[in-house]
C-alpha positions in Angstrom: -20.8 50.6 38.5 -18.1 49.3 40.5 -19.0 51.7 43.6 -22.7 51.4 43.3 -22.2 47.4 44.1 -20.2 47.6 46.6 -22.5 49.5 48.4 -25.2 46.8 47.8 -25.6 43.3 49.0 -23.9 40.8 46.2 -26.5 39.8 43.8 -28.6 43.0 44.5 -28.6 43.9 41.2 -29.4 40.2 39.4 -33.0 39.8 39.2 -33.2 43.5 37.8 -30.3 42.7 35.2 -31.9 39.5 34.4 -35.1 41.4 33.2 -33.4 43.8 31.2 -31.4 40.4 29.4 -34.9 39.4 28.6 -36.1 42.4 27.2 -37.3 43.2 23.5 -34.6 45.9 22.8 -31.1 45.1 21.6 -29.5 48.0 23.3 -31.1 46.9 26.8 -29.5 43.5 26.7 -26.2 44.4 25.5 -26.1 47.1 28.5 -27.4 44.9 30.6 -24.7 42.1 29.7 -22.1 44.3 30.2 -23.2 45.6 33.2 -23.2 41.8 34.5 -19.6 41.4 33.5 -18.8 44.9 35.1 -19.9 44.3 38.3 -18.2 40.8 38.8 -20.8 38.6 39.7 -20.0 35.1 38.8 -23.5 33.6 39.4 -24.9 35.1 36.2 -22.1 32.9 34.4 -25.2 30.2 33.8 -27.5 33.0 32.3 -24.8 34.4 30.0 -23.8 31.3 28.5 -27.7 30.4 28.1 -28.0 33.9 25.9 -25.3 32.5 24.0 -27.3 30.3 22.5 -29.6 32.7 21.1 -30.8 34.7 18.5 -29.3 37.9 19.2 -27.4 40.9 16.7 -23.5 40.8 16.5 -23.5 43.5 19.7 -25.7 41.7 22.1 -23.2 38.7 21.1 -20.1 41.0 21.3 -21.5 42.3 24.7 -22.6 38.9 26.1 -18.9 37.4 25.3 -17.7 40.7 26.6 -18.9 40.2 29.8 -18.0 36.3 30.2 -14.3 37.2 29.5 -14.5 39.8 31.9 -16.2 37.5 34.9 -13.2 34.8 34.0 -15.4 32.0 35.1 -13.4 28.9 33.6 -17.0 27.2 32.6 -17.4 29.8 30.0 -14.6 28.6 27.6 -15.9 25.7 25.9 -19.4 27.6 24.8 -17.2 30.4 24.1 -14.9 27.9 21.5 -18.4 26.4 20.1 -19.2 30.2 19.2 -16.4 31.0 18.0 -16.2 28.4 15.7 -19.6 28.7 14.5 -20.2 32.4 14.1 -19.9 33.9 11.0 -19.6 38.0 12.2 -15.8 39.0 12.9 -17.0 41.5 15.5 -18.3 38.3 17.7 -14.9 36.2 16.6 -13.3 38.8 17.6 -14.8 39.2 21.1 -14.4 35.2 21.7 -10.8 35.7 20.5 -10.0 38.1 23.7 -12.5 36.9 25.9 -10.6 33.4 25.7 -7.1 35.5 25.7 -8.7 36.7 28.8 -9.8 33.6 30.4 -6.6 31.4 29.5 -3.8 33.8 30.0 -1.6 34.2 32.8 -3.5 36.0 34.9 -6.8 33.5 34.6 -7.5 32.2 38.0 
């Protein structure tokens, strides 16, 4: 992934990621999360966090918290802490838990 975007312009990629985010099958979006995280793209930061929000299974959560922690976007810890404290599946606490180890550790810019 990381080669094929640097061959393309940033945000190539977005509006055909975005689509796949939106579609009806679990296993799209939670590819299609991680691929955002993956290819480092802060400007879908907004669009993660609004997926957050929704009704989605524990892997499209895991993947969508994934990719936040991976991005390390600063804006992402405080819905990240609201899920976390909300969520009742351990797979999602336990994304949150190293996605914010991630974005508050030594190494967070």
């Amino acid at each position: 992934l990381q080669w094929v975007a640097t061959r393309r312009p940033p945000g190539a990629f977005r509006p055909i990621l975005r689509r796949f985010l939106h579609a009806a099958d679990d296993e799209e979006r939670q590819r299609a999360a991680l691929t955002m995280g993956a290819l480092g793209d802060r400007q879908v930061v907004p669009l993660l966090i609004d997926h957050l929000e929704r009704r989605y299974p524990p892997p499209v959560k895991a993947a969508l918290v994934e990719a936040l922690g991976r991005l390390g976007d600063p804006a992402a810890v405080e819905p990240l802490e609201k899920l976390g404290s909300t969520t009742r599946d351990d797979t999602v606490r336990a994304a949150v838990q190293r996605a914010l180890e991630r974005l508050q550790g030594p190494q967070a810019r």
